[in-house]
C-alpha positions in Angstrom: 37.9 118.8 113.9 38.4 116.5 110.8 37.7 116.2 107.5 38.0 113.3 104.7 36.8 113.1 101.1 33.7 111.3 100.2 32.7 111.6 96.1 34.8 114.5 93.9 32.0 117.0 94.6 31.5 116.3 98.2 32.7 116.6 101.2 32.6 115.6 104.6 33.6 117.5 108.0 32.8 117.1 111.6 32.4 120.0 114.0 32.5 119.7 117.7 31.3 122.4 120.5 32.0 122.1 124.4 28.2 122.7 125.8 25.7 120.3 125.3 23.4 122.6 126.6 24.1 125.6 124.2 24.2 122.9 121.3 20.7 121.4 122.0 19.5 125.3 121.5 21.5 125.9 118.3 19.5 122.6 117.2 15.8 124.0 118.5 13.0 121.8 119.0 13.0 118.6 118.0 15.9 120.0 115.1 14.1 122.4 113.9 16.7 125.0 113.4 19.1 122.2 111.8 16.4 120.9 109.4 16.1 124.5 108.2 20.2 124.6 107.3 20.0 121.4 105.9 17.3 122.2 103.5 18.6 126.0 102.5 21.9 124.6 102.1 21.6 121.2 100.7 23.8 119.9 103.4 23.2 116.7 105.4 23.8 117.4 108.8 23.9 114.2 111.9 24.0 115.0 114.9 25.7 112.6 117.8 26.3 114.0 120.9 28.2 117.6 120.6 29.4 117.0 117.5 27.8 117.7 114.2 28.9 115.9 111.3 28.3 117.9 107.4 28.0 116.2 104.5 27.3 117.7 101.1 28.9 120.0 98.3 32.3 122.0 99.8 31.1 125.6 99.3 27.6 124.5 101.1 29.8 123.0 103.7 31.7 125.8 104.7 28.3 128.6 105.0 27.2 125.6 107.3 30.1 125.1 109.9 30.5 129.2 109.7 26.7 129.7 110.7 27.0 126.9 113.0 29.9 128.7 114.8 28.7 132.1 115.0 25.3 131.3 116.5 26.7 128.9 118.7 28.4 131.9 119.6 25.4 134.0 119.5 23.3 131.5 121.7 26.0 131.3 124.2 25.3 134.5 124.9 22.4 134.4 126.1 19.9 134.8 122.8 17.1 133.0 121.9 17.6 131.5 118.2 14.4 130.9 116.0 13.7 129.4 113.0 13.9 132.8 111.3 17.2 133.8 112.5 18.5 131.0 110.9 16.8 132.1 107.4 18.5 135.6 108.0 21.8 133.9 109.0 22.0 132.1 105.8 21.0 135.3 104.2 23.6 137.2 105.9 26.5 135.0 105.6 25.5 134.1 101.5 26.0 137.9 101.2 28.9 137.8 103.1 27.8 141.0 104.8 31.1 143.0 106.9 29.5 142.2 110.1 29.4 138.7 112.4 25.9 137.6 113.1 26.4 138.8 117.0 26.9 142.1 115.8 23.3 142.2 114.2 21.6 139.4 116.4 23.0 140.8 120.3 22.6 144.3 119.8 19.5 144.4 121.8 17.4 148.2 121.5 14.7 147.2 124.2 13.5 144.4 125.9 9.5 144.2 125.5 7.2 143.9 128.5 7.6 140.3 128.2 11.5 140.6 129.0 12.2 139.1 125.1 14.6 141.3 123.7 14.3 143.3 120.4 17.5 143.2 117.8 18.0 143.6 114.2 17.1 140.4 112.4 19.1 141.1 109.3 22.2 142.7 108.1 19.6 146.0 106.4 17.9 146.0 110.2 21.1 146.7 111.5 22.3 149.6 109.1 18.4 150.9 109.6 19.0 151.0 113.4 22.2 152.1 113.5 21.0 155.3 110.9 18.0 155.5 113.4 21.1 156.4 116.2 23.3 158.6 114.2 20.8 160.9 111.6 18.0 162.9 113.0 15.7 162.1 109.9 16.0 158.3 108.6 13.5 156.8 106.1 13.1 153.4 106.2 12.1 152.0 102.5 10.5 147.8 101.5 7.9 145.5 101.7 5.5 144.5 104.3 7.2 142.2 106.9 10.6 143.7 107.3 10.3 145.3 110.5 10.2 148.9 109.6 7.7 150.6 111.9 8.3 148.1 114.5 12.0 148.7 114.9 11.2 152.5 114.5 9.2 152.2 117.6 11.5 150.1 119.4 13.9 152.9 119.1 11.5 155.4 120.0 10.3 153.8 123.4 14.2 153.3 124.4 14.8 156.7 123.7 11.4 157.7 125.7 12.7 155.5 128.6 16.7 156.9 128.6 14.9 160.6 128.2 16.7 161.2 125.5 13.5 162.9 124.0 10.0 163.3 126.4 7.1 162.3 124.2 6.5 160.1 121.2 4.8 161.1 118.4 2.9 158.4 115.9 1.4 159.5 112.8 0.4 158.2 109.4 -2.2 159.1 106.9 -5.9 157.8 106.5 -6.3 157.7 102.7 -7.6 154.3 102.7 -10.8 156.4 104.4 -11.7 159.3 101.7 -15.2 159.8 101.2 -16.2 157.3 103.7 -15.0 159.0 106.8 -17.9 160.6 106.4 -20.6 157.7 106.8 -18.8 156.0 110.0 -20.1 156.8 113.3 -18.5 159.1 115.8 -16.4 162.9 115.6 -13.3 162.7 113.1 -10.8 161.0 116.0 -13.2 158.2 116.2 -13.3 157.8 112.6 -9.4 157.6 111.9 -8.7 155.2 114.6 -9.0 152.0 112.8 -6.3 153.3 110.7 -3.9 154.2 113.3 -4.6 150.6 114.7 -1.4 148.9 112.9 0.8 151.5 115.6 -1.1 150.7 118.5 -0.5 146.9 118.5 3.5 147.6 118.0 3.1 149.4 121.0 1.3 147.6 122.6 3.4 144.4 121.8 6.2 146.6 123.4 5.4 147.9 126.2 2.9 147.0 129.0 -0.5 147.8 127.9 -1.7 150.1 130.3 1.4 151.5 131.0 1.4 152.7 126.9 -2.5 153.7 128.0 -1.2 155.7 130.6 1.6 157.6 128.5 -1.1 158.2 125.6 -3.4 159.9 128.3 -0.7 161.8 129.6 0.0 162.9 125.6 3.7 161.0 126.2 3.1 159.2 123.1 0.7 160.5 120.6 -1.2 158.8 118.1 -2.9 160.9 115.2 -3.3 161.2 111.5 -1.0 163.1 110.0 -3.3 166.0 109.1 -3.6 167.1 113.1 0.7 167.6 112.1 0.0 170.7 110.8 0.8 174.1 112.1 3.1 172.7 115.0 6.6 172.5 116.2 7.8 169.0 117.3 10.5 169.9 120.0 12.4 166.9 122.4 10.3 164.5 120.5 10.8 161.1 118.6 8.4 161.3 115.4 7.5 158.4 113.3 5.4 158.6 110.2 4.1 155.2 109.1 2.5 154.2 105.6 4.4 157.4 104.3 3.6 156.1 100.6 0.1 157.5 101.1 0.8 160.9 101.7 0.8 163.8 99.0 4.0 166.0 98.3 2.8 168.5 100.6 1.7 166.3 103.4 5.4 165.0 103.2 7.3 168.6 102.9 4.5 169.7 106.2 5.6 167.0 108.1 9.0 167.1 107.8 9.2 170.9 108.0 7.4 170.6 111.3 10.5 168.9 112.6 12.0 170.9 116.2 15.2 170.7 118.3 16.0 167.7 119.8 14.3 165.4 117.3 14.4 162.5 115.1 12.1 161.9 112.6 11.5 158.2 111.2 9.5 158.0 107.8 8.5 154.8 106.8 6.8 153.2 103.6 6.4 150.6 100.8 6.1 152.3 97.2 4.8 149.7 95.8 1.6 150.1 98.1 0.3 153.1 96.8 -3.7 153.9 97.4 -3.7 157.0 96.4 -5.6 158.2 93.6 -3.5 157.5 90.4 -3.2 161.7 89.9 -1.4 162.0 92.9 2.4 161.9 93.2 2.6 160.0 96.7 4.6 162.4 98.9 7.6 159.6 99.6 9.0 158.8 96.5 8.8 162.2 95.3 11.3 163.0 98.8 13.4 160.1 98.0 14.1 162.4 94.9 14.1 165.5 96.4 16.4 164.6 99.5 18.6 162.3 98.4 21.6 164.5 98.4 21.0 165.9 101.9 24.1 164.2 103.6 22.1 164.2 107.0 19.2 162.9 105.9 19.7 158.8 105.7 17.4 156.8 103.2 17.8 152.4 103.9 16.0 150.3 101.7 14.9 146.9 102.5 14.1 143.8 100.2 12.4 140.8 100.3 14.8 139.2 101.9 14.6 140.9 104.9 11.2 140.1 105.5 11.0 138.5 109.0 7.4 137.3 108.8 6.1 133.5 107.7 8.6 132.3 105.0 5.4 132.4 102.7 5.6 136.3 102.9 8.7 136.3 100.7 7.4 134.2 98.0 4.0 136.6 97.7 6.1 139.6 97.6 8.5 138.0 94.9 5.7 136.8 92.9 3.9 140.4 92.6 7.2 141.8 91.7 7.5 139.0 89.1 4.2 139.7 88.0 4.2 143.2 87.8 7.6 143.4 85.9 5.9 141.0 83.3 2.7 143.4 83.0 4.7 146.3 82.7 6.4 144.9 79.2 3.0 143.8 78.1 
C-alpha cells in the first residue's frame, strides 16, 4: 500500500486485497455498497482491479480503508453485505465502538427458513443480544425499525430449537382496540388477532410457515394478548412482550411477576408511542423506574441510528423528535 499527498487537506491512499471475488462483494451490485461510503464519507473511491484507490480529507480516509478492511474481512467469511450494513459500519466505526464489525456482523443467532442468517446489525444489537444470553429479564428500549421484537424472536426460536426452553410465548396488548372490540365480528380471540399480527409475520419470516403453524397448534409457541397472562406461571418458557408502552402499571408488574423457572423474559417498546389514554401511566416507563437498580434485570436502549429499515426511517424518526422538542418549549 501507498500513499502521496495531493492538496494540504487531502489525501490520497491506495488499498489492495488478494480476492477478486470477495472484492467484487465488498463493492455490491453495480457499486452499490462503495457509492454508499463515498457519499457518507465524502471520500472518492476508484476502483481498478483489486485495488481501491481513496481520495478525500485524511480523517474520512482512514474510517474508509478501516471499514473496507474489516468487511472485506467480514465477507470473506462467508456473509452477505448489504447496503445497510454498510450505513451501520460507518455508524459503528464513527463511534469507535470496542468491538470489530465481525464481532457484531458473524455472530449469527439463527438461520431463517430461507437459510439467510440472522446477526446483530449494529453495535446496540449486539449488547441487546448478548443481555438477551446472559439476564433472564432484558428490555429492549427505541424507535420503530431497530430490530427489537425481531431479534427477541430470533433468540427465542434458537432457544426453542437447542431446547433450552420447550414453548414460546408471544404477548402484547390490544389497546389500540378499546371500545371497538366490541363492534368486530367473531369471540374475543378473533377480535385481538389483528393486533397480534406484527408477531406472527416475524415468525413467520423465521421459520417455515407451517412448521410455526404446527408449533402454535401444538401450544409450542403461543400468541395471545397480554390479558390471557394473568393468573399463570410461565415455567421452561421464552416470554416476549411486544408494544410494552401500551400496557398499564399493573399489566407490567402481572406480567413480569408471572415469570417461572427456566425463563427469560424479553419486554419490548417505544415510549414515545404511547396510545394510551393520557391518564394512564404506561406500565414501561414507570418499570424503567422502578427496576432500574435490579442488577439482573438488563435495560438496552436503542436510537435512531440503529434503525435498520429504509434510510428514510431515520430522518422521520429525527424529524418528530426535532419537532416535538420544539413543541415542548412552546
Amino acid at each position: 500500500m501507498e500513499k502521496k499527498s495531493a492538496k494540504s487537506d487531502t489525501e490520497t491512499e491506495t488499498l489492495y486485497f488478494d480476492d477478486p471475488g470477495i472484492v467484487k462483494a465488498l463493492c455490491g451490485e453495480h457499486d452499490g455498497h462503495l457509492k454508499v461510503l463515498s457519499k457518507r464519507l465524502a471520500v472518492k473511491i476508484h476502483l481498478r482491479g483489486s485495488q481501491f484507490t481513496l481520495h478525500g480529507p485524511r480523517t474520512s480516509i482512514l474510517t474508509a480503508k478501516k471499514i473496507l478492511q474489516d468487511l472485506y474481512f467480514v465477507v470473506e467469511s462467508g456473509y452477505r453485505l448489504s447496503s445497510i450494513d454498510v450505513v451501520q459500519a460507518i455508524t459503528m466505526i464513527e463511534q469507535d465502538t470496542p468491538l470489530h464489525l465481525k464481532d457484531v456482523f458473524l455472530d449469527t443467532i439463527i438461520h431463517t427458513a430461507k437459510r439467510r442468517p440472522i446477526t446483530p446489525k449494529s453495535y446496540a444489537q449486539k449488547q441487546y443480544v448478548d443481555a438477551i444470553r446472559g439476564f433472564d429479564i432484558v428490555f429492549g428500549i427505541g424507535p420503530a425499525g431497530t430490530g427489537k421484537t425481531y431479534l427477541a424472536m430470533a433468540m427465542g426460536i434458537a432457544a426453542l430449537l437447542k431446547k433450552d426452553v420447550s414453548r414460546i410465548i408471544l404477548t402484547r396488548p390490544a389497546v389500540e382496540a378499546g371500545e371497538k372490540l366490541g363492534f368486530l365480528p367473531g369471540d374475543l380471540a378473533e377480535k385481538v388477532n389483528p393486533y397480534l399480527r406484527p408477531l406472527y409475520d416475524a415468525l413467520h419470516d423465521i421459520m417455515d410457515m407451517h412448521k410455526a403453524q404446527d408449533m402454535i397448534h401444538q401450544g409450542v409457541i403461543e400468541v395471545a394478548p397480554i390479558a390471557f397472562m394473568r393468573g399463570r406461571t410461565l415455567n421452561d418458557s421464552f416470554v416476549i412482550l411486544d408494544e410494552a408502552q401500551n400496557t398499564t402499571a399493573e399489566q407490567m408488574k402481572m406480567f413480569l411477576t408471572r415469570l417461572g423457572f427456566n425463563s427469560k423474559a424479553v419486554i419490548t417498546g417505544d415510549i414515545t408511542q404511547i396510545d394510551l389514554p393520557q391518564a394512564t401511566a404506561s406500565g414501561l416507563v414507570q418499570a424503567q423506574h422502578v427496576l432500574e437498580k435490579i442488577e439482573r434485570i438488563k435495560f438496552c436502549n436503542f436510537t435512531e441510528k440503529d434503525v435498520v429499515r429504509h434510510p428514510l426511517v431515520k430522518d422521520i424518526i429525527r424529524a418528530y423528535e426535532t419537532f416535538t422538542k420544539k413543541e415542548k418549549h412552546t
